[in-house]
Backbone as JSON Lines, residues from 0, in Angstrom:
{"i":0,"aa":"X","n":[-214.48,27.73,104.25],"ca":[-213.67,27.79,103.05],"c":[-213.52,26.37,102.51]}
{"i":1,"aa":"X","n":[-213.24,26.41,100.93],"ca":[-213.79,24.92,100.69],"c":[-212.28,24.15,100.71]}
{"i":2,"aa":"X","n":[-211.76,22.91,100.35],"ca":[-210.64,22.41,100.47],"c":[-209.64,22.72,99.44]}
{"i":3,"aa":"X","n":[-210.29,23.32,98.39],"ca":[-209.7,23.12,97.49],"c":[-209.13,24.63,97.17]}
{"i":4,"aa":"X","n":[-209.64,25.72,97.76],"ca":[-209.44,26.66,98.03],"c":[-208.51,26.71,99.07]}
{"i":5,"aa":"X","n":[-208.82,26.05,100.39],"ca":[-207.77,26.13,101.53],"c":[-206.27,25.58,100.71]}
{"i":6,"aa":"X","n":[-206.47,24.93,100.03],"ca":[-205.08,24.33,99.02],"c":[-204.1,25.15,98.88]}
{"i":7,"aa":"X","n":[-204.95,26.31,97.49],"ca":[-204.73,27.1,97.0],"c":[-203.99,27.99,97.99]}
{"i":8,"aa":"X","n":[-204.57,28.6,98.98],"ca":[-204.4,29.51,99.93],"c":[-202.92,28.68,100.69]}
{"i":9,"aa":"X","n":[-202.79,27.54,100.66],"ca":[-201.59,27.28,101.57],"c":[-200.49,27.42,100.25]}
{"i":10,"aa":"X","n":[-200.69,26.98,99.38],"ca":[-199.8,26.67,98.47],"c":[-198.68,28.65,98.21]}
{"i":11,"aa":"X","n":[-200.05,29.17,98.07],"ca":[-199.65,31.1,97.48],"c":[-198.84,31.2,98.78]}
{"i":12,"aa":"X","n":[-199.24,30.66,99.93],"ca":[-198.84,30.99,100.88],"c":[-196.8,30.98,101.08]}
{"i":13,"aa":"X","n":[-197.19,29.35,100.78],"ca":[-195.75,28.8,100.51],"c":[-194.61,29.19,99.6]}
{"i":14,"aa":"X","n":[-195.37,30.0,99.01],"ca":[-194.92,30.76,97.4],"c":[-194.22,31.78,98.13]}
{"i":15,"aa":"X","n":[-194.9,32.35,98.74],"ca":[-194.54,33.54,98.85],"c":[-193.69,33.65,100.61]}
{"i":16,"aa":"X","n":[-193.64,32.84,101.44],"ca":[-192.62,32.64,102.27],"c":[-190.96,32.18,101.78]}
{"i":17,"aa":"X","n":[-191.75,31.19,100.7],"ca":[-190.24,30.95,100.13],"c":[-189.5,31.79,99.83]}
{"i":18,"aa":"X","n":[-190.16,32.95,98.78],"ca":[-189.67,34.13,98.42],"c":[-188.82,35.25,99.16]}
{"i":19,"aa":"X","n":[-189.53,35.13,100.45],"ca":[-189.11,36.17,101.46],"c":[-188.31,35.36,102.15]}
{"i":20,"aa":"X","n":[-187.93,34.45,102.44],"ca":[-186.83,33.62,103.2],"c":[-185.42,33.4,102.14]}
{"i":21,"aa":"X","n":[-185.76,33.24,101.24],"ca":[-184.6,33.3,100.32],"c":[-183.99,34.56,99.83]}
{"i":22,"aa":"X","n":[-184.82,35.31,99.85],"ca":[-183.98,36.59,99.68],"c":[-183.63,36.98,101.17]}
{"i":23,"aa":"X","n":[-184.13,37.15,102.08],"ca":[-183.79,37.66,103.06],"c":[-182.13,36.79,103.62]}
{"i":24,"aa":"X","n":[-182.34,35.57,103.5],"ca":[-180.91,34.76,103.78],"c":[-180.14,34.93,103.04]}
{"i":25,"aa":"X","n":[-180.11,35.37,101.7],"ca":[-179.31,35.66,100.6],"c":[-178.44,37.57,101.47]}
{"i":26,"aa":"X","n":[-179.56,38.18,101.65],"ca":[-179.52,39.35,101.57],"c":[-178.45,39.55,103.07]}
{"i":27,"aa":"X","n":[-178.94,39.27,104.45],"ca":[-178.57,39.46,105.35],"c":[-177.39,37.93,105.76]}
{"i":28,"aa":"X","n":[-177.0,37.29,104.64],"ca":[-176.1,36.5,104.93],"c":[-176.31,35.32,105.81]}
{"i":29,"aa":"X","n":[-177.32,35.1,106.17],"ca":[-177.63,33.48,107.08],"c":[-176.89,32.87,106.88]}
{"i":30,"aa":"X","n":[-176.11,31.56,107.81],"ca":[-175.32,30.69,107.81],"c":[-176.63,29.72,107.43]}
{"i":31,"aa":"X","n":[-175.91,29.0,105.8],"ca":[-176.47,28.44,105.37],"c":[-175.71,26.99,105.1]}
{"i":32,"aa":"X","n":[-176.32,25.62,104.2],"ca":[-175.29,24.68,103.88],"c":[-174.63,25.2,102.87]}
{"i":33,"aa":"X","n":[-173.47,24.97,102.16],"ca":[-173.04,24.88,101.05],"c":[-172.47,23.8,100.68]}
{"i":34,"aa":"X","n":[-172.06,23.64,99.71],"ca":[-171.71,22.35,98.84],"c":[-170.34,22.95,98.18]}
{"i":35,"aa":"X","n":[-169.7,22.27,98.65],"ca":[-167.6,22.05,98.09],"c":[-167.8,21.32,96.92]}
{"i":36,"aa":"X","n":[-167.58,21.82,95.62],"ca":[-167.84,20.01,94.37],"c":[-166.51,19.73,93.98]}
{"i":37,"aa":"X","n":[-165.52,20.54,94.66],"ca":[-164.15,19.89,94.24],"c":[-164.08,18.66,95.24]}
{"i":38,"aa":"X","n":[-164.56,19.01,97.01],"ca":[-164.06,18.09,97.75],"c":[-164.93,17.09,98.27]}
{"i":39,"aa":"X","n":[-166.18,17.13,97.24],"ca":[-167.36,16.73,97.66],"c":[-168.18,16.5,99.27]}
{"i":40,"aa":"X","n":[-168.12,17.86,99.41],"ca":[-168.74,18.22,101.43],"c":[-169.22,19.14,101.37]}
{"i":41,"aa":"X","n":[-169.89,18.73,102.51],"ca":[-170.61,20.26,102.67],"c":[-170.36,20.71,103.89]}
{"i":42,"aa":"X","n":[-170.65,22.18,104.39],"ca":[-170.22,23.22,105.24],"c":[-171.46,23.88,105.74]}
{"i":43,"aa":"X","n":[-171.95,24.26,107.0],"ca":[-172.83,25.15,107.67],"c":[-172.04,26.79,107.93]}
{"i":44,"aa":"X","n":[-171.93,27.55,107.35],"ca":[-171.68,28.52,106.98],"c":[-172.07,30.32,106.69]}
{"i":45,"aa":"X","n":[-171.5,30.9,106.63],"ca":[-171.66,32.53,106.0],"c":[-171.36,32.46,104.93]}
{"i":46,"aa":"X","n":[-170.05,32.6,105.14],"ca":[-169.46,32.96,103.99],"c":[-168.51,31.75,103.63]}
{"i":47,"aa":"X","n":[-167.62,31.45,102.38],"ca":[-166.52,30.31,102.75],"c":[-165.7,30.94,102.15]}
{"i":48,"aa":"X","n":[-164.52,29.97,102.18],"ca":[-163.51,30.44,101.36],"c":[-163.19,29.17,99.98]}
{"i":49,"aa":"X","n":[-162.43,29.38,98.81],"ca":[-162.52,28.18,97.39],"c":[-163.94,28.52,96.77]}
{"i":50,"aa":"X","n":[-164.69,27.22,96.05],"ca":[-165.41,27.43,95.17],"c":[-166.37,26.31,95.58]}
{"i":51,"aa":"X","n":[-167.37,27.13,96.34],"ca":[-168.63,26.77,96.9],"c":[-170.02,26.78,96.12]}
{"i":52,"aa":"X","n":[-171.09,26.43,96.73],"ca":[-172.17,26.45,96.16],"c":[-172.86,26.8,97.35]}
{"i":53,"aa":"X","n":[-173.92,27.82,97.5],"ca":[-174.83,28.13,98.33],"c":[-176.23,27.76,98.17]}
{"i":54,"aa":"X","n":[-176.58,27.69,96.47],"ca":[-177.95,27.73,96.16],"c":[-178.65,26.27,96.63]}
{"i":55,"aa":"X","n":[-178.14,25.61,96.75],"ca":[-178.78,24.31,97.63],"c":[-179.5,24.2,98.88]}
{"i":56,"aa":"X","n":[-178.35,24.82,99.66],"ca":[-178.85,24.81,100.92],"c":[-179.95,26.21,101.32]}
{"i":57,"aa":"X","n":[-179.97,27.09,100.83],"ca":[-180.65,28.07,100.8],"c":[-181.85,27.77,99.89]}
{"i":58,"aa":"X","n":[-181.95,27.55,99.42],"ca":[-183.35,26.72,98.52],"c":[-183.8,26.03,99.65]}
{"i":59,"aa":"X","n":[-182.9,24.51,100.34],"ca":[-183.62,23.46,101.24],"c":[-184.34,24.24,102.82]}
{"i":60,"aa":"X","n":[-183.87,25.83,102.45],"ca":[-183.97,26.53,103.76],"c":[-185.36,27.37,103.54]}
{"i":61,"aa":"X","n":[-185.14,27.58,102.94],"ca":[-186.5,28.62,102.36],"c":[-187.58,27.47,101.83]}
{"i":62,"aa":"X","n":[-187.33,26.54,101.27],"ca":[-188.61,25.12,101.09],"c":[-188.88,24.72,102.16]}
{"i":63,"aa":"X","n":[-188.17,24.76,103.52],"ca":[-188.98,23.85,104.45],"c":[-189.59,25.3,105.32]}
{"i":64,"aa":"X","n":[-189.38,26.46,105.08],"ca":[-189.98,27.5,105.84],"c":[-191.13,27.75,105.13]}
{"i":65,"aa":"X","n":[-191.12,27.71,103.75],"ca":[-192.28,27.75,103.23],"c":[-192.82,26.74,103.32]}
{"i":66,"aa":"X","n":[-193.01,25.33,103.48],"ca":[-193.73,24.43,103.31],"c":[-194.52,24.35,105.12]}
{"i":67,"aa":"X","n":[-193.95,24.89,106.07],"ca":[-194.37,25.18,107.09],"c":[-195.34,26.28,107.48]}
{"i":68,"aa":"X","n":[-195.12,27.48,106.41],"ca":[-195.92,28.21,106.33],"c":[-197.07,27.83,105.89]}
{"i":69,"aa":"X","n":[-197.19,27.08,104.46],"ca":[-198.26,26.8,103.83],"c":[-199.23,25.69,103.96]}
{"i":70,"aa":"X","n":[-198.6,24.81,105.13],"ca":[-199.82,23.86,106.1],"c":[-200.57,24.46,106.96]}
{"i":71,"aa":"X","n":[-199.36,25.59,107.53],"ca":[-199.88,26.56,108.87],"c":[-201.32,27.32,108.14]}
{"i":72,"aa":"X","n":[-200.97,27.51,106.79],"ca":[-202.31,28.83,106.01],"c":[-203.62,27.78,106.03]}
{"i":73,"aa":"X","n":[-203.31,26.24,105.47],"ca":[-204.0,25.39,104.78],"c":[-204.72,25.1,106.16]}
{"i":74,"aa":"X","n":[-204.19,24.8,107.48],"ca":[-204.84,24.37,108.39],"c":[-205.85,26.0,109.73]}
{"i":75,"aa":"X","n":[-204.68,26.91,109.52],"ca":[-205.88,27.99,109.65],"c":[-207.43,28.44,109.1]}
{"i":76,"aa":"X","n":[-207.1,28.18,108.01],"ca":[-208.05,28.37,106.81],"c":[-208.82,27.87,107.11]}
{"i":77,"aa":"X","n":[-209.18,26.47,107.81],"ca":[-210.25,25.8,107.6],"c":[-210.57,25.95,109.26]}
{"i":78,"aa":"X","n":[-210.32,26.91,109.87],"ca":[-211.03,27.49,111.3],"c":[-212.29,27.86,110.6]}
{"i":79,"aa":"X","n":[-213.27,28.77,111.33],"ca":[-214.05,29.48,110.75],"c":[-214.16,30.87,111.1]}
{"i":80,"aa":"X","n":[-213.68,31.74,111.8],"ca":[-213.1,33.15,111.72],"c":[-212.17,33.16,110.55]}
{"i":81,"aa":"X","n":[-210.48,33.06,110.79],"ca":[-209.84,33.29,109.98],"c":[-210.3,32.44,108.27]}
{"i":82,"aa":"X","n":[-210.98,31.61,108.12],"ca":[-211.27,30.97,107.19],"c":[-212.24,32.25,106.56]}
{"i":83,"aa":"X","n":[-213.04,33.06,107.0],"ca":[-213.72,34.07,106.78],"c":[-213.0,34.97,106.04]}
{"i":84,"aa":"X","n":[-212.07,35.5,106.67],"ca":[-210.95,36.24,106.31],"c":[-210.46,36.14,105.31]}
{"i":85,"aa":"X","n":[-209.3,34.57,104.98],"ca":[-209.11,34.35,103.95],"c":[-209.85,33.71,102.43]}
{"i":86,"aa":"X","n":[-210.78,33.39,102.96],"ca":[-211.98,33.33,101.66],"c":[-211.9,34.96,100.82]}
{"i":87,"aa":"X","n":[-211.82,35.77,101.11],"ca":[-212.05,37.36,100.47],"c":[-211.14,36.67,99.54]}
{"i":88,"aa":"X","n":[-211.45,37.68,98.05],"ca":[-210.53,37.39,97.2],"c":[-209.57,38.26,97.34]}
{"i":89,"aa":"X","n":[-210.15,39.48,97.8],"ca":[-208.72,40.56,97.7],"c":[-207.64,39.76,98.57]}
{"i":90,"aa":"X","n":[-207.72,39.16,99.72],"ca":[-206.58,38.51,100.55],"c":[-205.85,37.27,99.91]}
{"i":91,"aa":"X","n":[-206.7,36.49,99.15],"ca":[-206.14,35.74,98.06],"c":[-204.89,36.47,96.97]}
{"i":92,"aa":"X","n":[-205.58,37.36,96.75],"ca":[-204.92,38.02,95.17],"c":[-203.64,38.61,95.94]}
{"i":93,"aa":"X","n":[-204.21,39.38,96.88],"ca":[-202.62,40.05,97.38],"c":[-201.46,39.2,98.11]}
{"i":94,"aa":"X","n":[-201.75,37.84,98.39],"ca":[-200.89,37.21,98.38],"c":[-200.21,36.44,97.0]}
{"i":95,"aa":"X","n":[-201.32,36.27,96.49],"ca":[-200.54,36.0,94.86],"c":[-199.75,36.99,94.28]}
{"i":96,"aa":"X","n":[-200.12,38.14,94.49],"ca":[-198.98,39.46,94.11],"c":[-198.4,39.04,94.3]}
{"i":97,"aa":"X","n":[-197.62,39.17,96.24],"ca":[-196.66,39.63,96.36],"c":[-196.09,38.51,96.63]}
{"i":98,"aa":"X","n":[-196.1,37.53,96.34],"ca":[-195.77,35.83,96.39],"c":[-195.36,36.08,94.96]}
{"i":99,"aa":"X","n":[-195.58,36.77,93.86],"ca":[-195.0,36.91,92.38],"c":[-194.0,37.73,92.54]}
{"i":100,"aa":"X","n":[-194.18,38.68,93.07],"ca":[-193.19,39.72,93.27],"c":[-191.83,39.3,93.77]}
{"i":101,"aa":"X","n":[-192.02,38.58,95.28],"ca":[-190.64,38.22,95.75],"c":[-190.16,37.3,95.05]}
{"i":102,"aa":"X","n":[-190.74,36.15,94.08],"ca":[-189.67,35.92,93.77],"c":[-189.37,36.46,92.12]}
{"i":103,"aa":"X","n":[-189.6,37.23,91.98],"ca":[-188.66,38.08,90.66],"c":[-187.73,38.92,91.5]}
{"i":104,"aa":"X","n":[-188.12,39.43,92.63],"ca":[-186.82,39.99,93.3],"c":[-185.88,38.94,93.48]}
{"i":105,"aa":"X","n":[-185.79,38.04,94.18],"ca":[-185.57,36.83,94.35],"c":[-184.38,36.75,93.28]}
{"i":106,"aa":"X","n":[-185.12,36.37,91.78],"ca":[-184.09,36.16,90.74],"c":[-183.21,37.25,90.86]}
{"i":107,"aa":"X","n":[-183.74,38.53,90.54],"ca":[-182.74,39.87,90.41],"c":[-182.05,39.46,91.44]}
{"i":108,"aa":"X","n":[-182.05,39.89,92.8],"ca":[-181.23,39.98,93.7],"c":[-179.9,38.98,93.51]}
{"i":109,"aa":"X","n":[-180.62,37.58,93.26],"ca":[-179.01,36.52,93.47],"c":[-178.53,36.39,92.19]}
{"i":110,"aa":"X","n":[-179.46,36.61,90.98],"ca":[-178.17,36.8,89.65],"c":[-177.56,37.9,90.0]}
{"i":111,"aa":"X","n":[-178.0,39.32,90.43],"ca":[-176.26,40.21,90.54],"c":[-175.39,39.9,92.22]}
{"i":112,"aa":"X","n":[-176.11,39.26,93.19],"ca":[-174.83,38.85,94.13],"c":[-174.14,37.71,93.09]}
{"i":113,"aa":"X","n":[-174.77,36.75,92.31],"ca":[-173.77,35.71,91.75],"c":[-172.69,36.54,90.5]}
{"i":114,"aa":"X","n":[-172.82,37.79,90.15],"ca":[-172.69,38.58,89.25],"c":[-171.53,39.23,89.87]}
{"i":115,"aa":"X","n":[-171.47,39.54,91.01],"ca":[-170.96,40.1,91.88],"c":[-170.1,39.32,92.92]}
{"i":116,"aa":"X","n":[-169.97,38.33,93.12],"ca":[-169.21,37.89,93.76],"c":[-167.55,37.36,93.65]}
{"i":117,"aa":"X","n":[-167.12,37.54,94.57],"ca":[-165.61,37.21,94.03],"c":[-165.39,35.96,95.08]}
{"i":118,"aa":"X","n":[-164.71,35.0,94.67],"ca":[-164.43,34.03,95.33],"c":[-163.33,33.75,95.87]}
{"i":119,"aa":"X","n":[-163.18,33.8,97.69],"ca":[-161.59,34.04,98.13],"c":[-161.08,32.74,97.49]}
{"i":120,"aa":"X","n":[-159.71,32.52,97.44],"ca":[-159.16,31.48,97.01],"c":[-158.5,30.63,98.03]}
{"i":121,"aa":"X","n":[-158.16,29.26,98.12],"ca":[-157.99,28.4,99.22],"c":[-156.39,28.8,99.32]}
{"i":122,"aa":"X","n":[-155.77,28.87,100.33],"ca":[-154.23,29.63,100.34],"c":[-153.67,27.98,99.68]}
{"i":123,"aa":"X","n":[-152.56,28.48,99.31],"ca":[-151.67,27.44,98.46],"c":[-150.91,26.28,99.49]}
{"i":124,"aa":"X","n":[-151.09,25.12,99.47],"ca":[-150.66,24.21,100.68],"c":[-148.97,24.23,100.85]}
{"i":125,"aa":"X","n":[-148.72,24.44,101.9],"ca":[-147.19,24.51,102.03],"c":[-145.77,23.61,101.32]}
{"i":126,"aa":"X","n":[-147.32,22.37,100.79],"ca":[-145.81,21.37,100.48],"c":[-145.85,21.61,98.85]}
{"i":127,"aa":"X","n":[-146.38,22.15,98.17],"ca":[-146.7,22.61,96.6],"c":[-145.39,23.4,96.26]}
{"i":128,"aa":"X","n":[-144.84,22.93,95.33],"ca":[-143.52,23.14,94.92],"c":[-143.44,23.45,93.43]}
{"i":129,"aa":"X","n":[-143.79,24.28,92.27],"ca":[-144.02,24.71,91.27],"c":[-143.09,24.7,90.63]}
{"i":130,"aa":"X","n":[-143.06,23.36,89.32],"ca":[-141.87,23.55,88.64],"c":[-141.88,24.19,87.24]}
């Protein structure tokens, strides 16, 4: 398989792990980082409580799983069995599918959890005195 092809093949690859790692952590709740921007910190987490940000750390989670995947494709590839394999175009294309696919699920899925979510609120500090 030529290099520039093995590229290609790691890159769809990466595409499409990202896809499936981000929805799947989205979906089944992974303790992920989040980002506090009132208190500027971050948290290893499920769920939190106040007004968090998840999409950071779940992005940096799903980019380094995909970017692991897609050296792993780039450096298989250039075996010569599996390099056989993935030379076919149909194995090309159907990873470009479904490397397109997850992430339009991807979008759908976390615009209606972000659509959908309610945000617990931080309980009121004891010494807060409301005049």
């Amino acid at each position: 398989m030529r290099p520039s092809h093995r590229l290609l093949l790691g890159f769809l690859t990466a595409r499409l792990i990202f896809g499936i790692v981000f929805l799947a952590s989205a979906a089944a709740r992974w303790p992920v980082l989040w980002y506090f921007p009132l208190q500027h910190r971050w948290e290893l987490a499920r769920a939190v409580r106040g007004v968090a940000m998840d999409w950071y750390g779940r992005s940096m989670l799903a980019l380094v799983a995909g970017a692991f995947a897609g050296f792993g494709a780039y450096a298989i590839a250039g075996m010569p069995a599996p390099g056989r394999f993935f030379a076919r175009r149909g194995v090309v294309e159907g990873i470009a599918h479904f490397g397109a696919l997850m992430l339009l699920n991807d979008v759908l899925f976390y615009a209606l959890a972000l659509l959908t979510r309610h945000v617990t609120p931080v309980p009121i500090p004891s010494w807060y005195c409301p005049q």
